[in-house]
N, C-alpha and C positions, 0 to 999 in steps of 0.2 A: 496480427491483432489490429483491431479498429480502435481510433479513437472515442471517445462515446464521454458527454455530459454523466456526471456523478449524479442520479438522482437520491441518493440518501445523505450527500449533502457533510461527505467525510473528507474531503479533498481539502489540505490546510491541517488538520488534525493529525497527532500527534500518536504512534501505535507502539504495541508490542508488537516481537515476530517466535509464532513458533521455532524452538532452535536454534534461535540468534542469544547468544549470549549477556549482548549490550543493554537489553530493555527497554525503556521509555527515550530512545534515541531516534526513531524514524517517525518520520512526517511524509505523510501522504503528497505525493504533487497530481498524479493523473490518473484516471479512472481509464481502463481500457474494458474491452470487452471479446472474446473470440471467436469462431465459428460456431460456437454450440453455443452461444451465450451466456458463455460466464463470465464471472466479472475480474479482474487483477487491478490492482495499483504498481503504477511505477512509486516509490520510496527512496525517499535521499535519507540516511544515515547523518545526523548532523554534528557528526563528532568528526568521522573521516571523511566526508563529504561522496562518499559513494553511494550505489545506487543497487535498488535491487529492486525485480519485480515480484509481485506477491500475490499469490489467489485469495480473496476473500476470507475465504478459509482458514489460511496459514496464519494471521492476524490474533492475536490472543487478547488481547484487548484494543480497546481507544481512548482517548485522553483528550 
């Protein structure tokens, strides 16, 4: 995956993840993008300080 500029401007912000139990615990740090163009975020967990990557998609809300 390539790095890529966030243009909607979500990077910093604060999400739900489908099927993650924790809820309003993950903040956005990078916007990637992959061969077909879609988009993911790298996500730090700010409770355990771990990291997960996430498809646009998998996202259920933002805060």
């Amino acid at each position: 995956m390539k790095f890529t500029p966030d243009l909607f401007n979500n990077v910093g912000r604060m999400c739900a993840i489908r099927g993650a139990d924790s809820g309003r615990v993950w903040k956005l740090r990078t916007a990637m993008r992959n061969k077909q163009g879609e988009r993911f975020y790298l996500c730090r967990n700010t409770v355990t300080g771990g990291f997960r990557v996430v498809h646009s998609r998998g996202m259920s809300s933002l805060y």
